[in-house]
Residue frames as a rotation matrix with the C-alpha (Angstrom) as fourth column:
UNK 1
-0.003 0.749 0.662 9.51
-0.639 -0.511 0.575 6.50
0.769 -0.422 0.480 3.94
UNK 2
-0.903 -0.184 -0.389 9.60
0.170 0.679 -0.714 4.94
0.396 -0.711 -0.582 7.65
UNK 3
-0.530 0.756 -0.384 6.48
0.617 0.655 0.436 4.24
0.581 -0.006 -0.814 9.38
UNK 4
0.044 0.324 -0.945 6.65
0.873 -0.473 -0.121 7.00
-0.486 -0.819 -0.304 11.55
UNK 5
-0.986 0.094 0.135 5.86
0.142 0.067 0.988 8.45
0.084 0.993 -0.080 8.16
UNK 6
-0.676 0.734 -0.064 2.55
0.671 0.648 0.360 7.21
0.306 0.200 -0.931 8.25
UNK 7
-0.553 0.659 0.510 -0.71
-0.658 -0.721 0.219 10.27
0.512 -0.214 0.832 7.90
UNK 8
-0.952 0.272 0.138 -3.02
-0.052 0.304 -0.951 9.78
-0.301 -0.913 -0.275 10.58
UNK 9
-0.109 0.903 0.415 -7.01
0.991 0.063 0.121 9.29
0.083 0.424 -0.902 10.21
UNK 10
0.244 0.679 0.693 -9.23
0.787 -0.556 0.267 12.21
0.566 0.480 -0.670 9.62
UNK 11
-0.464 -0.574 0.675 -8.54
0.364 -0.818 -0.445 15.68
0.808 0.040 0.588 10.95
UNK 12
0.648 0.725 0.233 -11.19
-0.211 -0.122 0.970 15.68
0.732 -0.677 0.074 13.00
UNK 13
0.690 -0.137 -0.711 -9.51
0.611 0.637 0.470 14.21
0.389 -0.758 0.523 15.53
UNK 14
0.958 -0.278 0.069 -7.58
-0.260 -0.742 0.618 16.63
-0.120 -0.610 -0.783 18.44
UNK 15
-0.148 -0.982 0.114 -3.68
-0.379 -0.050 -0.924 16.58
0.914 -0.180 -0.365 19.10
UNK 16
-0.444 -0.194 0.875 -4.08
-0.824 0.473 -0.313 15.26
-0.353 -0.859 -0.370 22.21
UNK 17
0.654 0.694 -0.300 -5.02
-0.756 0.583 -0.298 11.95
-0.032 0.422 0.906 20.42
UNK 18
0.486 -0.467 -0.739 -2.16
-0.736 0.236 -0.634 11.27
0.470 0.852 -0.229 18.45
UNK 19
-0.669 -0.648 0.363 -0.45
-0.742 0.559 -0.369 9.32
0.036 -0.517 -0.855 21.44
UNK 20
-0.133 0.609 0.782 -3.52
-0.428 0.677 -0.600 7.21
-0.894 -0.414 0.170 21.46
UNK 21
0.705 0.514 -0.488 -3.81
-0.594 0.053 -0.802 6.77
-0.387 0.856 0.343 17.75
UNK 22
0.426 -0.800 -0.422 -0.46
-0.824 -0.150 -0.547 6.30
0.374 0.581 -0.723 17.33
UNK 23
-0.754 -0.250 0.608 -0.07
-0.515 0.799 -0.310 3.10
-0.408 -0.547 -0.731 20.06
UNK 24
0.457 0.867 0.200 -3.34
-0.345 0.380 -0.858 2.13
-0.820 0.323 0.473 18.19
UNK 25
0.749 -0.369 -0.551 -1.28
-0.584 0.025 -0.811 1.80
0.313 0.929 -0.197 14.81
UNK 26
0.064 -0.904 0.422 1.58
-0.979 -0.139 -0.151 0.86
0.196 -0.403 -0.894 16.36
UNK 27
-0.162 0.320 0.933 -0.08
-0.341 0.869 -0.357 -2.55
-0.926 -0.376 -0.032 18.33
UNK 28
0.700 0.444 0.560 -1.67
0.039 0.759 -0.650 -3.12
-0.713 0.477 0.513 14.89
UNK 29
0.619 -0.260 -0.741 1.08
-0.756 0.059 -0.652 -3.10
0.214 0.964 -0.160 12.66
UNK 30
-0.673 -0.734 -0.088 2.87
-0.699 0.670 -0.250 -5.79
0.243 -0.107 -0.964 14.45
UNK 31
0.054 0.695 0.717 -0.34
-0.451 0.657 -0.604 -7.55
-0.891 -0.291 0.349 15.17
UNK 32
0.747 0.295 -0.596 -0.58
-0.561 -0.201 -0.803 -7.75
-0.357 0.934 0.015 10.90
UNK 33
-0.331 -0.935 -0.126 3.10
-0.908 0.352 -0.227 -8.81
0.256 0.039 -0.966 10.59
UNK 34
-0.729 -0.590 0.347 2.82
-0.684 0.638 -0.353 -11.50
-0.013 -0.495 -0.869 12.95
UNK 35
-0.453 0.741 0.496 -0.68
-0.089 0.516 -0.852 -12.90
-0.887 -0.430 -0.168 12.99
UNK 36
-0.921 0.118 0.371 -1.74
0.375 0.019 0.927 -12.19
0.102 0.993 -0.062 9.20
UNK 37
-0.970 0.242 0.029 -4.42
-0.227 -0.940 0.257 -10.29
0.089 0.242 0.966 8.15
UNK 38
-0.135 0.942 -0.306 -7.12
-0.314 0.252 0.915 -12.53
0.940 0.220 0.262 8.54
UNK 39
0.094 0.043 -0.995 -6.23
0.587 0.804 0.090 -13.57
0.804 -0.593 0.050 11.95
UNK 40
-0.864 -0.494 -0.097 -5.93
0.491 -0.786 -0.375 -10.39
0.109 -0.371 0.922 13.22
UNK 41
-0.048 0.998 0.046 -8.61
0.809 0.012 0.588 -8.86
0.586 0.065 -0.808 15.22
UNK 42
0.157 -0.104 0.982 -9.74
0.130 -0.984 -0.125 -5.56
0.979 0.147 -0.141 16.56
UNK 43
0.865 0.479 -0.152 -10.09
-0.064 0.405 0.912 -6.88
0.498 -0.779 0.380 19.76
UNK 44
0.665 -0.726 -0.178 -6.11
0.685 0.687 -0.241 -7.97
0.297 0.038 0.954 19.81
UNK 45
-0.168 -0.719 0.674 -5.17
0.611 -0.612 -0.501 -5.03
0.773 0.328 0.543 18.52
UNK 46
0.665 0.446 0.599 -7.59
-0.282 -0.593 0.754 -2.74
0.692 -0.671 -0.268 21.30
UNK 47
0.824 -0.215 -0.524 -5.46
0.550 0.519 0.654 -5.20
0.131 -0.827 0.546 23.89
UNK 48
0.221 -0.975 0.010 -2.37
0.966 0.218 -0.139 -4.60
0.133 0.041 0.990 22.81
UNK 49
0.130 -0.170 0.977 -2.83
0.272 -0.941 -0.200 -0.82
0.953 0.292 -0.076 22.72
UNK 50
-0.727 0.025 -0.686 -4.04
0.630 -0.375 -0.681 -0.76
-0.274 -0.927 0.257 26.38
UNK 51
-0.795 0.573 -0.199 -7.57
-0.601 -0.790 0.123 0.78
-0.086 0.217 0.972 24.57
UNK 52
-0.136 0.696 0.705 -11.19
0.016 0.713 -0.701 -0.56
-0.991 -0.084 -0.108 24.37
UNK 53
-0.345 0.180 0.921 -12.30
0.776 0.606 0.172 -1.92
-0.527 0.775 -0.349 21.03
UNK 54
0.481 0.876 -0.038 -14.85
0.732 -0.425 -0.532 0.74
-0.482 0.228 -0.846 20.69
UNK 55
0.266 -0.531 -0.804 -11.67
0.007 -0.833 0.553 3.26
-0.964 -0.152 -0.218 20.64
UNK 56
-0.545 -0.516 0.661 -9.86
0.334 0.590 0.735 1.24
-0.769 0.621 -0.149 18.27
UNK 57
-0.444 0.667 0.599 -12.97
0.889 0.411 0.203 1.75
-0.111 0.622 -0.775 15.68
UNK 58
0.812 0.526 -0.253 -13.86
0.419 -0.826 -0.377 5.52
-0.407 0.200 -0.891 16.40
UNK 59
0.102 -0.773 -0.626 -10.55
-0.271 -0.627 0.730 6.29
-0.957 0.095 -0.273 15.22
UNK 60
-0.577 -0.779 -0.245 -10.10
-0.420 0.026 0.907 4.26
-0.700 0.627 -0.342 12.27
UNK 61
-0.090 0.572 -0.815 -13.70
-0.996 -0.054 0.072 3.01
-0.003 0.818 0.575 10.83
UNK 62
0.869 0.176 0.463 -12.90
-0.165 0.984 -0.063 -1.01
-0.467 -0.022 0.884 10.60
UNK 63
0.377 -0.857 0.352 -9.94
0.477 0.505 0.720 -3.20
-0.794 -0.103 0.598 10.07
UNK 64
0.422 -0.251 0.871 -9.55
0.898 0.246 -0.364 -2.67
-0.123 0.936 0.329 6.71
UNK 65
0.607 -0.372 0.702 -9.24
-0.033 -0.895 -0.445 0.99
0.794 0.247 -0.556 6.73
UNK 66
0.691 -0.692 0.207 -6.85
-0.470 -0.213 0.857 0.43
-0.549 -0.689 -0.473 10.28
UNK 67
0.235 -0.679 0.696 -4.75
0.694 0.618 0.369 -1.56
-0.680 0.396 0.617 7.74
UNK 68
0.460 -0.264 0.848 -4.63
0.702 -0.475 -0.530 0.60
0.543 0.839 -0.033 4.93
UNK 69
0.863 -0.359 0.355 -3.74
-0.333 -0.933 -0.134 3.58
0.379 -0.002 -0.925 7.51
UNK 70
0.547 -0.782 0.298 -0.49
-0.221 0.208 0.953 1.10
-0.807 -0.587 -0.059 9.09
UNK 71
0.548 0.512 0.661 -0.15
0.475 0.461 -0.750 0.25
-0.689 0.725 0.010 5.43
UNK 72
0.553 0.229 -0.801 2.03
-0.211 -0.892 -0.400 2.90
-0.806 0.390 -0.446 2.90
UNK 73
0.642 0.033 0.766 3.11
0.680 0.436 -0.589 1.05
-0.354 0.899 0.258 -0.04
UNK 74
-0.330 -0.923 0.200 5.30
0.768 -0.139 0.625 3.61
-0.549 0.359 0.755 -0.78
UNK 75
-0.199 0.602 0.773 2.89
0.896 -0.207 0.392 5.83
0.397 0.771 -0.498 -2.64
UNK 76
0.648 0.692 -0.319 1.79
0.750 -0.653 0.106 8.74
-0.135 -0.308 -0.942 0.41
UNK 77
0.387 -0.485 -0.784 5.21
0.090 -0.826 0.556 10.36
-0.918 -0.285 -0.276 -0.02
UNK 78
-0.402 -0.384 0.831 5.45
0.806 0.281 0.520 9.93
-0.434 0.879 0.197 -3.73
UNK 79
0.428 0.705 -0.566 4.85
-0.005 -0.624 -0.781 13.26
-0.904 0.337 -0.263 -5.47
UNK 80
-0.240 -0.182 0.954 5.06
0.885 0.364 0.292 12.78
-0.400 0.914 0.074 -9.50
UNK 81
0.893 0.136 -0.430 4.10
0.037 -0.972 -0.231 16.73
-0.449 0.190 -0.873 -10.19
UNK 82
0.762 -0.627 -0.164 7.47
-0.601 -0.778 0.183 17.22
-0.242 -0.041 -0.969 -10.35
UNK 83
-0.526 -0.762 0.377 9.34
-0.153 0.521 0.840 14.14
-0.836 0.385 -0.391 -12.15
UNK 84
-0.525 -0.139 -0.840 9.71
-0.682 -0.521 0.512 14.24
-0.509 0.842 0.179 -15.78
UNK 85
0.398 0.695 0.599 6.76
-0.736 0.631 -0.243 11.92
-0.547 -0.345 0.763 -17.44
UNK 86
0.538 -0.068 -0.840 8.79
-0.628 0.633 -0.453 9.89
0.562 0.771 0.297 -19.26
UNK 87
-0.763 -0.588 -0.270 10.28
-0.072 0.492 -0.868 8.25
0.643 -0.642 -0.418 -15.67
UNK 88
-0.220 0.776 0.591 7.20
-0.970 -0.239 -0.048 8.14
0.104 -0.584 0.805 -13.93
UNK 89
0.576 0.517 -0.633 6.84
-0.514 0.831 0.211 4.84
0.635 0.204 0.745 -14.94
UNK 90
0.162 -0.697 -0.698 10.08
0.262 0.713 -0.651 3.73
0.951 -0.078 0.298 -13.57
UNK 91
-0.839 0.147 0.524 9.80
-0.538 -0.377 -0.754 6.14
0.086 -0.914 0.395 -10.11
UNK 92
0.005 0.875 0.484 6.71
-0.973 -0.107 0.204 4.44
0.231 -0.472 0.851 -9.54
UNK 93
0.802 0.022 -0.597 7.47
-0.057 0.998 -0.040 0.95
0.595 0.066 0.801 -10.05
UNK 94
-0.552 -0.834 0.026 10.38
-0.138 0.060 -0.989 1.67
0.822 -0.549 -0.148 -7.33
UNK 95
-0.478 0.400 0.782 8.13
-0.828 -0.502 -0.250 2.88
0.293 -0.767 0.571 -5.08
UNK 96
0.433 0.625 0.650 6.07
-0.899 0.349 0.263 -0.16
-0.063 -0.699 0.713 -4.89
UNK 97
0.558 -0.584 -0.589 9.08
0.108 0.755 -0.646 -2.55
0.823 0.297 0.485 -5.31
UNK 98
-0.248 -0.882 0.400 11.74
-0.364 -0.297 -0.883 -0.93
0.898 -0.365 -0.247 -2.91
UNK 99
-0.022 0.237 0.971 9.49
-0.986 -0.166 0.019 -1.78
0.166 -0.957 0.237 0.56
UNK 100
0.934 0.352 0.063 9.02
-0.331 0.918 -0.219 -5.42
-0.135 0.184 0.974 -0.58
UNK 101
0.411 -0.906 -0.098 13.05
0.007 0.111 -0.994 -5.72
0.912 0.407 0.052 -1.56
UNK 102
-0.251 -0.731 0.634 13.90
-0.474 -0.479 -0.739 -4.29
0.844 -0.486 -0.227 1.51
UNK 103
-0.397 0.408 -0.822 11.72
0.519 0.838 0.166 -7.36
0.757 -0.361 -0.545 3.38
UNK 104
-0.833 0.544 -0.097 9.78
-0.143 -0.382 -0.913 -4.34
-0.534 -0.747 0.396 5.66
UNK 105
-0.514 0.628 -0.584 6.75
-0.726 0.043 0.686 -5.81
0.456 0.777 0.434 3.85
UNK 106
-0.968 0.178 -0.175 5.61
0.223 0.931 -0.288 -8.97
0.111 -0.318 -0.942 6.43
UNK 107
-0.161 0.984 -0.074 1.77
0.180 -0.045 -0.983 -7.17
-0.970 -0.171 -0.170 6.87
UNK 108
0.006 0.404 -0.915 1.25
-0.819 -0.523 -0.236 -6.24
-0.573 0.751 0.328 3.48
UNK 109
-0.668 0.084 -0.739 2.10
-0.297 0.881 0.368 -10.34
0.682 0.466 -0.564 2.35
UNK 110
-0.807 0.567 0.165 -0.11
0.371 0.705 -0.605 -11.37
-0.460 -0.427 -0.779 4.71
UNK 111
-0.150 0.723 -0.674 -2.58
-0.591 -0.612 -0.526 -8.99
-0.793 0.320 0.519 3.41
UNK 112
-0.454 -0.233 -0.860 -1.75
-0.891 0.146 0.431 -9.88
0.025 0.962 -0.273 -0.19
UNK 113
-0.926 0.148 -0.349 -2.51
0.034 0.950 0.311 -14.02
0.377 0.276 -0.884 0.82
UNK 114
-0.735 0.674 -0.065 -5.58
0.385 0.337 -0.859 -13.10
-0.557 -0.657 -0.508 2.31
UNK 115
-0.579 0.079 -0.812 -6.88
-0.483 -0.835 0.264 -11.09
-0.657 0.545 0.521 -0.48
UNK 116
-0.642 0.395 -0.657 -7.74
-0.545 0.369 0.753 -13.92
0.540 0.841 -0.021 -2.83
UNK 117
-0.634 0.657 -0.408 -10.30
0.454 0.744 0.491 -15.54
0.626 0.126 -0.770 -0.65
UNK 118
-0.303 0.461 -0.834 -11.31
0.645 -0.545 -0.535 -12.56
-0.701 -0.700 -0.133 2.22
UNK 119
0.448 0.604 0.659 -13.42
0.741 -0.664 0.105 -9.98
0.501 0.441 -0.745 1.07
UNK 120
0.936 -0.144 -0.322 -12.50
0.080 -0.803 0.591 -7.68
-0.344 -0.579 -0.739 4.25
UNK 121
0.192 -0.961 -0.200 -8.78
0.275 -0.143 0.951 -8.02
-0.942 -0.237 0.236 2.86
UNK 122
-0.354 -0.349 0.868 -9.42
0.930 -0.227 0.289 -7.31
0.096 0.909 0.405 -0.81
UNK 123
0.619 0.580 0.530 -11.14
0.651 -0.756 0.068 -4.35
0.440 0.302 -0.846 0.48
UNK 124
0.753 -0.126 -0.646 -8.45
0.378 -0.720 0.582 -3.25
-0.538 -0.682 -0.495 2.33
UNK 125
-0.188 -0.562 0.805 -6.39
0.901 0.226 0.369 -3.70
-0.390 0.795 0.464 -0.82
UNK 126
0.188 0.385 0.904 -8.62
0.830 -0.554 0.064 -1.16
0.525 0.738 -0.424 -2.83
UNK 127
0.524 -0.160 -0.836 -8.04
0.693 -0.491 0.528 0.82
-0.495 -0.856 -0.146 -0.10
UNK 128
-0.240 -0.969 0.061 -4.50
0.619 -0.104 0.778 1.16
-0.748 0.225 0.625 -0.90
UNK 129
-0.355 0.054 0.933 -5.35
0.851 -0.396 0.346 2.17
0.388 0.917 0.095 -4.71
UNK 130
0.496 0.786 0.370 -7.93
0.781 -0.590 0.206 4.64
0.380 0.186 -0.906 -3.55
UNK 131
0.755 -0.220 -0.617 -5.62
0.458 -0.496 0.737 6.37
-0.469 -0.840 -0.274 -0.72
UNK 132
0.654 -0.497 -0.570 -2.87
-0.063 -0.787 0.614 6.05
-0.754 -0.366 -0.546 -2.10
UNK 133
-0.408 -0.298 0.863 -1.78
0.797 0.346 0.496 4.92
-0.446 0.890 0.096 -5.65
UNK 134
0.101 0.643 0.759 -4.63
0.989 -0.147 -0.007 6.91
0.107 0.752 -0.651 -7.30
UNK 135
0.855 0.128 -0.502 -3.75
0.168 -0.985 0.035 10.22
-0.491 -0.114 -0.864 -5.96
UNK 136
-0.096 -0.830 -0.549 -0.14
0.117 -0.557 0.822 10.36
-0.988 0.014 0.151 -6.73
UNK 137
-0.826 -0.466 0.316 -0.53
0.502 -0.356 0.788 9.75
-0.255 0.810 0.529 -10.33
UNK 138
0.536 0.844 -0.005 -4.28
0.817 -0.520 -0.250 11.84
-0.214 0.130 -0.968 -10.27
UNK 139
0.408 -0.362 -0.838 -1.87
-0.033 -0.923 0.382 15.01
-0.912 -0.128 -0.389 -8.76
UNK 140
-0.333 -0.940 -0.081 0.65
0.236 -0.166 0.958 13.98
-0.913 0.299 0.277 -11.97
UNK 141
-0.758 0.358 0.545 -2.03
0.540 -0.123 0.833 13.31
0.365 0.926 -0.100 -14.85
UNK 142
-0.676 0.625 -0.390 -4.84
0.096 -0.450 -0.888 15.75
-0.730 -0.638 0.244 -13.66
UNK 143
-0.144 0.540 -0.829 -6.06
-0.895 -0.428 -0.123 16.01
-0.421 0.724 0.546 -17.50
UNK 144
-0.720 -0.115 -0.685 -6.92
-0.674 0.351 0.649 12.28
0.166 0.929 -0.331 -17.78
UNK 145
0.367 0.929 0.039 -9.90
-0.911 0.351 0.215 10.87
0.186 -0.114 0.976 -18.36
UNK 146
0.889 0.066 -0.453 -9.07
0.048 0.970 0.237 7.05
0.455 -0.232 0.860 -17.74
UNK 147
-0.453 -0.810 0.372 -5.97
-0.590 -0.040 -0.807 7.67
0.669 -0.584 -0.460 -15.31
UNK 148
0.213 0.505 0.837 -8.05
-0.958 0.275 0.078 5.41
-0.190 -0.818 0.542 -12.99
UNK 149
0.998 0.000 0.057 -8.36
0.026 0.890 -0.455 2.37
-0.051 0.456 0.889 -15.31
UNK 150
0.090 -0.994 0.061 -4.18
-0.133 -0.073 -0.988 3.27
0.987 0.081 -0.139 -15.93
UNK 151
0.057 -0.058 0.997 -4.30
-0.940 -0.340 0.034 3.09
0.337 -0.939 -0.074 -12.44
UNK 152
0.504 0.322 0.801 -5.39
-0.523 0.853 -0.014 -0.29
-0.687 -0.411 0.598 -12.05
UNK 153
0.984 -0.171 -0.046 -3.38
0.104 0.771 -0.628 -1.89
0.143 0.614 0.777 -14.77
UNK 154
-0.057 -0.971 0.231 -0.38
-0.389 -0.192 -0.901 -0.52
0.919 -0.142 -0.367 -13.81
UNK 155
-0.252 -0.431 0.867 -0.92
-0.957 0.244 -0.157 -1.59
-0.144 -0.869 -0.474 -9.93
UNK 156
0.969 0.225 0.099 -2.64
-0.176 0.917 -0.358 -5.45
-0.172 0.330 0.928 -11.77
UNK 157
0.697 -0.698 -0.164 1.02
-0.306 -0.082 -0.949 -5.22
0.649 0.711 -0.271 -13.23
UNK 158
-0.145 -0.638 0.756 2.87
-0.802 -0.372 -0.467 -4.43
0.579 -0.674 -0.458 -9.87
UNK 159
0.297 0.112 0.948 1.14
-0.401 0.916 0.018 -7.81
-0.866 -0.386 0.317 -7.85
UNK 160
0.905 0.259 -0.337 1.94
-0.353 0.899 -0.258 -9.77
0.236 0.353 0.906 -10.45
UNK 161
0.003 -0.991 -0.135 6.02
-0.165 0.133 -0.977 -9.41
0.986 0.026 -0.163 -9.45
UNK 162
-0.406 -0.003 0.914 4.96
-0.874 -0.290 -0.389 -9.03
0.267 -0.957 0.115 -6.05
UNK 163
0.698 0.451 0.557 3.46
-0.579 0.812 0.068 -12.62
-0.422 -0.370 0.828 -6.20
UNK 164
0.960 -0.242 -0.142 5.91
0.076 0.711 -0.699 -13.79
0.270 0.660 0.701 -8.11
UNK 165
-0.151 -0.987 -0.054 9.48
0.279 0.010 -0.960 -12.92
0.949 -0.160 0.273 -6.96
UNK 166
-0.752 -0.006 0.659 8.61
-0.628 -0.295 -0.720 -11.75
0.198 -0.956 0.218 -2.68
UNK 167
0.078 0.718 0.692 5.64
-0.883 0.372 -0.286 -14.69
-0.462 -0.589 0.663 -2.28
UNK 168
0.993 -0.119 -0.026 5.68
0.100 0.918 -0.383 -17.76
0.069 0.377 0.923 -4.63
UNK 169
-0.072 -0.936 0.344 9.92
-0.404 0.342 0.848 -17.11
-0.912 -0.078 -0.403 -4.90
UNK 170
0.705 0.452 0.546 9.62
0.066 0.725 -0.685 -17.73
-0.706 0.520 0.481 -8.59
UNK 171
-0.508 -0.702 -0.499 12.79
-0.420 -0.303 0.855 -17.77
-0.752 0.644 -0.141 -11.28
UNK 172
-0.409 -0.912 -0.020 14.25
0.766 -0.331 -0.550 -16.68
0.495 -0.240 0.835 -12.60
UNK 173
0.239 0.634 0.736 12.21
0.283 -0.770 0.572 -13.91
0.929 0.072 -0.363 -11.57
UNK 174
0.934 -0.023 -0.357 13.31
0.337 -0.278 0.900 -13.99
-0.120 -0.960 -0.252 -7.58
UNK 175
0.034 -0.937 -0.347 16.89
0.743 -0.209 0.636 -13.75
-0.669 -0.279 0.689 -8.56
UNK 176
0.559 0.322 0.764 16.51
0.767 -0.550 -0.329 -10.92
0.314 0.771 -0.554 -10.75
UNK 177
-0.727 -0.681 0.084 19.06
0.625 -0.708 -0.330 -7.95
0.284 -0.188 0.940 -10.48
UNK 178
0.287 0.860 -0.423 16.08
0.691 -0.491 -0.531 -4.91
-0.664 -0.140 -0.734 -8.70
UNK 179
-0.016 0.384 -0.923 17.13
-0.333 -0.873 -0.357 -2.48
-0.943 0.301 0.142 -10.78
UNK 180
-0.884 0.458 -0.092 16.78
-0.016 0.167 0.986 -4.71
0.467 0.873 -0.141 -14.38
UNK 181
-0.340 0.924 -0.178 13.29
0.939 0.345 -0.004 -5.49
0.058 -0.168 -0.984 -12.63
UNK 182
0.285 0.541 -0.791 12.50
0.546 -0.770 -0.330 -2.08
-0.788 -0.338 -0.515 -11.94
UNK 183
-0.794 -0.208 -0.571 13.40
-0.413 -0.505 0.758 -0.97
-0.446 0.838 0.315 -15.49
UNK 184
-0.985 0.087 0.149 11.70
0.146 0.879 0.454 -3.44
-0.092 0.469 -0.878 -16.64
UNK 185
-0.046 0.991 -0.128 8.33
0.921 -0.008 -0.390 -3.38
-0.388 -0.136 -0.912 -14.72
UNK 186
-0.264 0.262 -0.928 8.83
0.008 -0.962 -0.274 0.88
-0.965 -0.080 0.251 -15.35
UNK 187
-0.959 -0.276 -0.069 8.78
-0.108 0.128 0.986 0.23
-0.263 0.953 -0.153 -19.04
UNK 188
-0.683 0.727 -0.069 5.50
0.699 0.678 0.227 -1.43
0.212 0.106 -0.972 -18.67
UNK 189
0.037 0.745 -0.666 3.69
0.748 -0.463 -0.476 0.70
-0.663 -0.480 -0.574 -16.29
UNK 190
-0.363 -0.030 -0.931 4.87
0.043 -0.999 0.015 3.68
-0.931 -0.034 0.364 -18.66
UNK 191
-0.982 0.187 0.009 3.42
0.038 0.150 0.988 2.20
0.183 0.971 -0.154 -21.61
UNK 192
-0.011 0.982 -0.186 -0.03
0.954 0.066 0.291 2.19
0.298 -0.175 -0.938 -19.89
UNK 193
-0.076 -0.310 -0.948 0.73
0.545 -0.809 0.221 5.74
-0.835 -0.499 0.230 -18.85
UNK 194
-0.677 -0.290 -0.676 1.75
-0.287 -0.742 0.606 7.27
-0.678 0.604 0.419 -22.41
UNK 195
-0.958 0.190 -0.216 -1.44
-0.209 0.054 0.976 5.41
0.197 0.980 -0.012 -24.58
UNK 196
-0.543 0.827 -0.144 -5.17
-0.829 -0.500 0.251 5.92
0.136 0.255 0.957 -24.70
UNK 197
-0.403 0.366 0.839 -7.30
-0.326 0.799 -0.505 3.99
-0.855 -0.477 -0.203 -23.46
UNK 198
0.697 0.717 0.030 -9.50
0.130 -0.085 -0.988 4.46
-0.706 0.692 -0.152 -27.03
């Protein structure tokens, strides 16, 4: 998925927007990258578009949600409907491995270090889950009751490699082969997938 990829905000909004929305996204996803997530302000971003602030904010709500929409983890084009569930684990644990491997990931670590002490950045975190983790595997398990909680332990699962092998650089764990790691982590995630919470 490439960035120009990336669903716009609410429908509401006209076609003759999208060129404004889209230089709005645009300004802030290299603002994110380069400044980190906590240093990054709406103001910056309003500059860089060539829009007032005010714009910036009827379009997208506050930072957090303008992060989550520059933001796609891999997850908005993931549909799991239609892969067999015993690989679900392992298709998913690509998905949120492959963008971080492939180092197009520099706003989503800044995110990540701001997370453990910003509120406004762990909320833009949950974001993520809500947008866009939790649907794909809602659309896949539609008949489970605690697919949420599976939700969260499987994406608790996914930051811990992400902090460990693409932020701290830990081994052996950084030099890992990706696709033992991405057996590996799938293994996991599909064990929280195939057993009851109860």
């Amino acid at each position: 998925m490439t960035h120009s990829d990336v669903r716009g905000p609410a429908p509401r909004f006209s076609e003759r927007s999208a060129p404004t929305r889209q230089a709005i996204l645009d300004a802030a996803r290299a603002r994110f990258a380069s400044d980190g997530y906590d240093k990054t302000t709406v103001r910056a971003i309003a500059a860089d578009a060539g829009v007032a602030a005010a714009m910036v904010m009827r379009y997208y709500g506050s930072k957090a949600d303008l992060f989550a929409a520059t933001t796609r983890a891999g997850f908005t084009a993931l549909d799991l409907t239609q892969v067999p569930r015993h690989e679900i684990g392992e298709r998913f644990a690509r998905a949120s491995l492959e963008p971080w491997e492939r180092g197009d990931s520099a706003a989503m670590a800044a995110l990540h270090r701001s997370a453990v002490t910003h509120p406004d950045a762990a909320a833009a975190v949950q974001r993520l889950i809500d947008t866009q983790l939790l649907p794909a595997l809602k659309d896949a398990f539609p008949d489970d009751p605690d697919i949420e909680v599976k939700a969260g332990l499987m994406h608790s699962q996914g930051l811990g490699v992400i902090v460990g092998r693409y932020l701290l650089r830990l081994e052996p764990l950084a030099s890992l082969d990706f696709e033992d790691l991405v057996r590996s982590v799938g293994r996991t995630l599909q064990h929280h997938l195939d057993h009851p919470m109860r």
